[in-house]
C-alpha positions in Angstrom: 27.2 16.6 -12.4 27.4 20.1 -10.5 24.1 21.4 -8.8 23.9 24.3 -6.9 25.1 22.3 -2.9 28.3 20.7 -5.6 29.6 24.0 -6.6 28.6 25.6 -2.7 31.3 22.0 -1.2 33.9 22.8 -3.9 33.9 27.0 -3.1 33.9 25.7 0.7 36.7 23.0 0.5 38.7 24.8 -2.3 38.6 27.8 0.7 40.2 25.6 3.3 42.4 23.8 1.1 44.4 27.1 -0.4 44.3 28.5 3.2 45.5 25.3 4.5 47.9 25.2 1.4 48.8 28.9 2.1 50.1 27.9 5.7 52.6 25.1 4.7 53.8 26.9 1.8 56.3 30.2 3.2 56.5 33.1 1.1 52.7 33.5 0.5 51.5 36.0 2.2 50.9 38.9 -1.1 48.2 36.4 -2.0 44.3 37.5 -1.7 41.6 35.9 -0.7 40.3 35.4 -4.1 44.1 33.9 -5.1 43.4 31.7 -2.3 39.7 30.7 -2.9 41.2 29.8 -6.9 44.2 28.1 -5.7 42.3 25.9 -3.7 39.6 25.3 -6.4 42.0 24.7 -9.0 44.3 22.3 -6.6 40.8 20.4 -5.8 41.0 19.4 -9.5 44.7 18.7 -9.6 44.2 16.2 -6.5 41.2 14.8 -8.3 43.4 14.2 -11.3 46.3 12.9 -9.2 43.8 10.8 -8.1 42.6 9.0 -10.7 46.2 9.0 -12.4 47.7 7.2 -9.6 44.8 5.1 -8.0 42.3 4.8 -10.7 39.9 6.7 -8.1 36.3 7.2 -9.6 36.8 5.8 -13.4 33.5 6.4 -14.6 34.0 10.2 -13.6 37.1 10.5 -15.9 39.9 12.7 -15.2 38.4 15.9 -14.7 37.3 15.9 -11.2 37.4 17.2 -8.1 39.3 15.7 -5.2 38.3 15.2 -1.5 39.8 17.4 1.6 43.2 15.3 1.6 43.9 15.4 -2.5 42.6 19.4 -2.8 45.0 20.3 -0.2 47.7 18.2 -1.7 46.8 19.6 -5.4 46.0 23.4 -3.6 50.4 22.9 -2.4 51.1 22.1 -5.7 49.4 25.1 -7.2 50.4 27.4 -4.5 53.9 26.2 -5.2 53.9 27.0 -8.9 52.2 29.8 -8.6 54.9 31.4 -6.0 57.7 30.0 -8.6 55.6 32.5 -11.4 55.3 34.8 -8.9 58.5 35.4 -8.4 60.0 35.1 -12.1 57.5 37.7 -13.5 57.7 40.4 -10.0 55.6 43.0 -11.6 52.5 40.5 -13.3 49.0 41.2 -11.2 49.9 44.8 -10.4 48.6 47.9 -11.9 51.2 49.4 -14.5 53.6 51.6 -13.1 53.5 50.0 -9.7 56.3 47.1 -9.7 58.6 49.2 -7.8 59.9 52.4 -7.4 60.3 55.1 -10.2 64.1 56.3 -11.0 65.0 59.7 -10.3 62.2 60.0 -7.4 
């Protein structure tokens, strides 16, 4: 199911789709490239599932899939969007210790 040119059109696409997903979602900006590159892989798969949950799209695939442009930006939104809501619950996850803010007494 995934060759070598597969894996190449899902890195591409799940690139533009968290970038894309990055722009109509405010409050993103402390994300990386990499954060980016695995939103928009991991939202390919979400519109892929979306997509077969609510259209029956590709059957014989099954569930796990990955989307087209349209559904991996939709699905990169949704992960950008939950990710954010983490994000903001748990201020100090992804960072080095003793960097989530300033130290008392300095």
């Amino acid at each position: 199911m995934f060759d070598f040119w597969t894996v190449m059109y899902l890195l591409v696409v799940g690139l533009v789709a968290g970038y894309i997903a990055r722009l109509l979602v405010r409050g993103t900006g402390d994300m990386s490239f990499w954060a980016t590159l695995l939103a928009g892989v991991v939202g390919s798969f979400v519109g892929g599932l979306l997509g077969y949950l609510l259209f029956g799209w590709d059957d014989d695939e099954g569930w796990v899939q990955p989307g087209g442009i349209i559904g991996s930006i939709i699905g990169a939104v949704i992960v950008v969007l939950l990710w954010r809501a983490w994000s903001q619950r748990h201020p100090s996850a992804g960072r080095p210790s003793g960097t989530a803010g300033p130290r008392p007494g300095v």
